[in-house]
DSSP file (Angstrom, degrees, kcal/mol; ACC not computed):
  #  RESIDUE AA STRUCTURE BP1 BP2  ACC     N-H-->O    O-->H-N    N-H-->O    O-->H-N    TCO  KAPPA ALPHA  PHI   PSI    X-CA   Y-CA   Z-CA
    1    1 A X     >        0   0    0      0, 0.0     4,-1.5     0, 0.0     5,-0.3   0.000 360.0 360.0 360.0 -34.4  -98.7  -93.8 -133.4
    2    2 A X  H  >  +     0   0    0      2,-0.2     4,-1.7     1,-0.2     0, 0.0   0.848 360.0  52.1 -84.8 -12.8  -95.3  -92.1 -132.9
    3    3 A X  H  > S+     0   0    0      1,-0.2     4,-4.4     2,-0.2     5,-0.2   0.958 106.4  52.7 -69.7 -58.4  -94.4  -92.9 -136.8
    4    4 A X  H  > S+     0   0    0      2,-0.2     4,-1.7     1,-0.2    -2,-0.2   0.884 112.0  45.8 -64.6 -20.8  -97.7  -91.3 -138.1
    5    5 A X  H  X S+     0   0    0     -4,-1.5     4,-1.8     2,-0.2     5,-0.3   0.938 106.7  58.0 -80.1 -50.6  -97.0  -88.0 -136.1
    6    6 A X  H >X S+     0   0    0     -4,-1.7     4,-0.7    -5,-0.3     3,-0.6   0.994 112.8  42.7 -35.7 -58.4  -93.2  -88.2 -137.4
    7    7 A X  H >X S+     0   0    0     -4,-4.4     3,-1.3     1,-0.2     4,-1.1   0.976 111.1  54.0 -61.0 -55.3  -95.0  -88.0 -141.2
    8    8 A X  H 3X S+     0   0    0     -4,-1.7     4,-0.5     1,-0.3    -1,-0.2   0.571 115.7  37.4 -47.3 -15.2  -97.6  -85.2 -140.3
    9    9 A X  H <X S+     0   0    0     -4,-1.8     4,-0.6    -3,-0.6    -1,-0.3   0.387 117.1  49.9-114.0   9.1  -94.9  -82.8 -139.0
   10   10 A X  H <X S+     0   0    0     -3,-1.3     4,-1.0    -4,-0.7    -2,-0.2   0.698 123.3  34.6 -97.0 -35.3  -92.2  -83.9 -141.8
   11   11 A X  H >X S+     0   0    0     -4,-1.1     4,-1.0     2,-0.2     3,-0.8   0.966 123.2  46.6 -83.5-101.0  -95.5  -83.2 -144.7
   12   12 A X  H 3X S+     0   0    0     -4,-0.5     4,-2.4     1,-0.3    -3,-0.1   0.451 120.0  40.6-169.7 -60.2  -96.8  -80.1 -142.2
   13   13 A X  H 3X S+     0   0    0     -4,-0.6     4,-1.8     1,-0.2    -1,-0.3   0.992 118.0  46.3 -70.2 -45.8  -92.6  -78.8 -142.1
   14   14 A X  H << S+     0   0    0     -4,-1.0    -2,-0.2    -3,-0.8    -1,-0.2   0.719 113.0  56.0 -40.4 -34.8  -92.0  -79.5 -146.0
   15   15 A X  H >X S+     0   0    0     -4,-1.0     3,-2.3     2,-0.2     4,-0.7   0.988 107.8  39.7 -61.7 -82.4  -95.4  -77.7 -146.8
   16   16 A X  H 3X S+     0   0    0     -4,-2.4     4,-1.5     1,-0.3    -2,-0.2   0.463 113.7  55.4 -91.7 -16.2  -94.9  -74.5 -145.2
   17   17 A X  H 3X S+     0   0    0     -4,-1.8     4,-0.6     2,-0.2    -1,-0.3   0.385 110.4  51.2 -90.2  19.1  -90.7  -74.2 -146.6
   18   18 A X  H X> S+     0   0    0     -3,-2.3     4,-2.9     2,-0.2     3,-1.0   0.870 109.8  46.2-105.3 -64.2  -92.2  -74.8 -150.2
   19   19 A X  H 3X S+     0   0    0     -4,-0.7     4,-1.3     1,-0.3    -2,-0.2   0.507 111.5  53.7 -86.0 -27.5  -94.7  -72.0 -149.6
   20   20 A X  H 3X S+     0   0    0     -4,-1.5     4,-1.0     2,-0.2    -1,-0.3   0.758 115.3  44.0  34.1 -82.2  -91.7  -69.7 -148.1
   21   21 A X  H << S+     0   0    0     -3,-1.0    -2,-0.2    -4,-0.6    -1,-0.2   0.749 108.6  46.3 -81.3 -54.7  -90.0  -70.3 -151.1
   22   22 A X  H  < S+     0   0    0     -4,-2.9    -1,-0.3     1,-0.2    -2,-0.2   0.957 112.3  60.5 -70.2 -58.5  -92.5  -69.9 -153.9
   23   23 A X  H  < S+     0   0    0     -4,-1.3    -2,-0.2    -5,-0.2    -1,-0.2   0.823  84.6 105.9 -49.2 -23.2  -93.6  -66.3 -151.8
   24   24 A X  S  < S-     0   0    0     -4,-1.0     3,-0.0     1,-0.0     2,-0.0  -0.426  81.0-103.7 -64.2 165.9  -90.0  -64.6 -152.1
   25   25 A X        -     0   0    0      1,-0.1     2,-0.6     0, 0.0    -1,-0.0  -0.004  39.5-100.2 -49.7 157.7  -89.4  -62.2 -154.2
   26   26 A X        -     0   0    0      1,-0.0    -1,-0.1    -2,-0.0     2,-0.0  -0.853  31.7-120.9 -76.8 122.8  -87.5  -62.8 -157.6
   27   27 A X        -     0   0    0     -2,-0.6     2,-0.3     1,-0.1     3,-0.0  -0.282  27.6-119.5 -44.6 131.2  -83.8  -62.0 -158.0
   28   28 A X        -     0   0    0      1,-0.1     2,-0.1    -2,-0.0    -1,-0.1  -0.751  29.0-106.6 -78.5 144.7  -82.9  -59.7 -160.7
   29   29 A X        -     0   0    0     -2,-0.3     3,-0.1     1,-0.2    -1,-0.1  -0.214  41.7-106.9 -20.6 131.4  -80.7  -60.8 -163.3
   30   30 A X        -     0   0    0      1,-0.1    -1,-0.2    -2,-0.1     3,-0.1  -0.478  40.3 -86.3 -87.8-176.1  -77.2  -59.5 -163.1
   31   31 A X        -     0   0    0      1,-0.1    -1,-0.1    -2,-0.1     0, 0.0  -0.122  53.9-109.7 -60.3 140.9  -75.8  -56.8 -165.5
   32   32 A X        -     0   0    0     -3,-0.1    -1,-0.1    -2,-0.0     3,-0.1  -0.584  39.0-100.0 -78.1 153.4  -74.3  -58.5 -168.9
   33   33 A X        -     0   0    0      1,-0.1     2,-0.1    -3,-0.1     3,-0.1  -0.368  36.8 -97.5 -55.8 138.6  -70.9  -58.5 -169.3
   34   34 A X        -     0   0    0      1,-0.2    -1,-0.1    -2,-0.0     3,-0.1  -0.464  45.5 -99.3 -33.8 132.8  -69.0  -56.0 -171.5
   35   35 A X        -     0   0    0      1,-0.1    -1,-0.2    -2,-0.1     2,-0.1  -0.019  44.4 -96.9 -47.5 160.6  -68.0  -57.0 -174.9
   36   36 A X        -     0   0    0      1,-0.1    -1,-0.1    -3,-0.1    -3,-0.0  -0.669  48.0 -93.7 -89.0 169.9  -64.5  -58.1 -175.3
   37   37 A X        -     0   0    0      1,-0.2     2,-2.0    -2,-0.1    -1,-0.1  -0.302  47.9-104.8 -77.9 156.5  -62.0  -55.3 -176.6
   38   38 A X        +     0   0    0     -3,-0.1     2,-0.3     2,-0.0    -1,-0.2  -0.511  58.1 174.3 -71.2  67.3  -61.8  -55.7 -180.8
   39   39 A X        -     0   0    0     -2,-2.0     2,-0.3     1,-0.0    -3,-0.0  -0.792  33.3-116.5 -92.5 158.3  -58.5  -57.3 -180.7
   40   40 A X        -     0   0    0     -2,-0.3     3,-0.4     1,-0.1    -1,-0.0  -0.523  21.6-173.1 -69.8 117.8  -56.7  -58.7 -184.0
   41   41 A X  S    S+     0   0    0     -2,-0.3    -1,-0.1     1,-0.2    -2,-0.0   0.278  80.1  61.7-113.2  26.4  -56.1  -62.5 -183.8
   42   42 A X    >   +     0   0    0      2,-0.0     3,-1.6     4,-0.0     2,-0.3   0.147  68.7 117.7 -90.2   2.7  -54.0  -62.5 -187.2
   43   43 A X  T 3  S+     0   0    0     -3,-0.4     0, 0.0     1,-0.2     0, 0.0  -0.596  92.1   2.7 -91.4 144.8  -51.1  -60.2 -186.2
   44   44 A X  T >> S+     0   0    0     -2,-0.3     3,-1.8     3,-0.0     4,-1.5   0.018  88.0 128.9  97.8 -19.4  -48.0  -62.2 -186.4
   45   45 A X  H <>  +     0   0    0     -3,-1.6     4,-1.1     1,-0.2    -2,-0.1   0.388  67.1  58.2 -61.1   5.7  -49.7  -65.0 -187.6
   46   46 A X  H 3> S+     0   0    0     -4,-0.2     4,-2.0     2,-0.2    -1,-0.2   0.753 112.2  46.6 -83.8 -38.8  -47.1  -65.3 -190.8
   47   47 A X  H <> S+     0   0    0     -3,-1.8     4,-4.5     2,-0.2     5,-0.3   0.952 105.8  53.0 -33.9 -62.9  -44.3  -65.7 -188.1
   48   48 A X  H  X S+     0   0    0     -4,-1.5     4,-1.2     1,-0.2    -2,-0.2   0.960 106.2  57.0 -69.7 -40.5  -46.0  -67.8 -186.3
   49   49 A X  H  X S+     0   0    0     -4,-1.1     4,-1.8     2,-0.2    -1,-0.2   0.826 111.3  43.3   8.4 -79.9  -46.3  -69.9 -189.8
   50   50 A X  H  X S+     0   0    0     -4,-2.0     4,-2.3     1,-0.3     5,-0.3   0.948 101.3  58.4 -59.7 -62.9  -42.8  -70.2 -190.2
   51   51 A X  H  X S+     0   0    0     -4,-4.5     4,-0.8     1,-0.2    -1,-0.3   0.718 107.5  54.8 -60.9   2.1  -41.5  -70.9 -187.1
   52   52 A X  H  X S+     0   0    0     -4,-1.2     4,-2.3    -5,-0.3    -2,-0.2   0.943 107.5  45.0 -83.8 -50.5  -43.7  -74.0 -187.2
   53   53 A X  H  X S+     0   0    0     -4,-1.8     4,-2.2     2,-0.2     5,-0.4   0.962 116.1  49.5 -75.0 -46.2  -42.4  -75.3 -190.5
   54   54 A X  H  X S+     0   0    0     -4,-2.3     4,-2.0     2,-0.3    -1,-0.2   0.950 120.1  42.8 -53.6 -45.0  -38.3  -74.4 -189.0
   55   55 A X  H  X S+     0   0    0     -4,-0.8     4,-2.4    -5,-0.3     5,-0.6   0.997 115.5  44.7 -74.9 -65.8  -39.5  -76.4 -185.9
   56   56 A X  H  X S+     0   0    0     -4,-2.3     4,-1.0    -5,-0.2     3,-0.4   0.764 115.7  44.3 -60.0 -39.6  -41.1  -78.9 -187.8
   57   57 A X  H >X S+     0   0    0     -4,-2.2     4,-2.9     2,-0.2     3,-1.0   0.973 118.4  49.3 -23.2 -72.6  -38.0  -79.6 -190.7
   58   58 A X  H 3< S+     0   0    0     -4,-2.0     4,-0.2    -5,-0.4    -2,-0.2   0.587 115.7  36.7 -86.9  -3.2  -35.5  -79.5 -187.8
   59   59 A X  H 3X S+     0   0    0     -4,-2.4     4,-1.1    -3,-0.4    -1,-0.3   0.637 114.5  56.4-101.2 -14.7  -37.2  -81.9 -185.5
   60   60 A X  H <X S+     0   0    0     -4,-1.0     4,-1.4    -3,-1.0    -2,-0.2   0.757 117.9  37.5 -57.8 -40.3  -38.4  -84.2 -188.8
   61   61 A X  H  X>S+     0   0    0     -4,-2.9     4,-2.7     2,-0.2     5,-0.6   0.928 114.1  55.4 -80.3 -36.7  -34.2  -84.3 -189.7
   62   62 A X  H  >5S+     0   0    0     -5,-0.5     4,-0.9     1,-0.3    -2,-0.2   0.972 115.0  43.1 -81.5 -42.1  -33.2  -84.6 -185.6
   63   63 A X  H  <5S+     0   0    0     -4,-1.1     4,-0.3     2,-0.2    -1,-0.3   0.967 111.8  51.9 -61.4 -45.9  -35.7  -87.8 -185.7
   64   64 A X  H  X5S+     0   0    0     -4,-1.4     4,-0.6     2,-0.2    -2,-0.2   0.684 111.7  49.1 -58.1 -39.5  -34.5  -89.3 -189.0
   65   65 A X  H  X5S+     0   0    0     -4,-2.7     4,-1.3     1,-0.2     3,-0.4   0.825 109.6  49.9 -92.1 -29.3  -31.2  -89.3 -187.8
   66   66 A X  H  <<S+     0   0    0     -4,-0.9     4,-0.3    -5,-0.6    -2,-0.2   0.724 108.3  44.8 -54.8 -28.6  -31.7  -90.6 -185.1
   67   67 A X  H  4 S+     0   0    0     -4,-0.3    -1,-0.2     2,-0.1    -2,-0.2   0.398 109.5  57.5-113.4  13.9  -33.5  -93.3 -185.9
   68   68 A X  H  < S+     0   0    0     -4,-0.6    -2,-0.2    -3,-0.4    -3,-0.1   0.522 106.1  56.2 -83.2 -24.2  -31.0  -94.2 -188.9
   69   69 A X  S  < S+     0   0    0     -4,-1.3    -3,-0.2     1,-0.2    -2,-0.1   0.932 109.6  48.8 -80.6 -46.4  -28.1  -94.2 -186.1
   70   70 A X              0   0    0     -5,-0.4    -1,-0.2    -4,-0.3    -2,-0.1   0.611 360.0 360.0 -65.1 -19.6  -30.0  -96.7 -184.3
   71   71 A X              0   0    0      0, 0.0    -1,-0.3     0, 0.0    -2,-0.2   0.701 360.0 360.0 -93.1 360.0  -30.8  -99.1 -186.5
């Protein structure tokens, strides 16, 4: 007996926080974000170019000799 009363007030409590819940109001949406500022994603990019190929040559030779010294 005390198990069906446990289900009828567990269905009874479940009931009545679903209809709570469906009654509230709706939340506005917040505001949208501001675009981001119109910045340039090429300046410099011929620098940056270069110093990759000087980085890449001088760590391509620092490997080569290195692994000719070793062998």
């Amino acid at each position: 007996m005390r198990t069906i009363m446990n289900k009828i007030i567990t269905i009874l409590v479940v009931l009545f926080s679903i209809q709570g819940v469906l009654a509230a109001t709706p939340v506005e949406p917040p505001p949208p974000t501001p675009p981001p500022p119109g910045l340039p994603i090429d300046g410099g990019l011929v620098v940056l170019f270069l110093l990759a190929l000087v980085s890449g040559y001088y760590l391509s030779k620092k490997y080569i000799s290195t692994k000719k010294g070793s062998i």
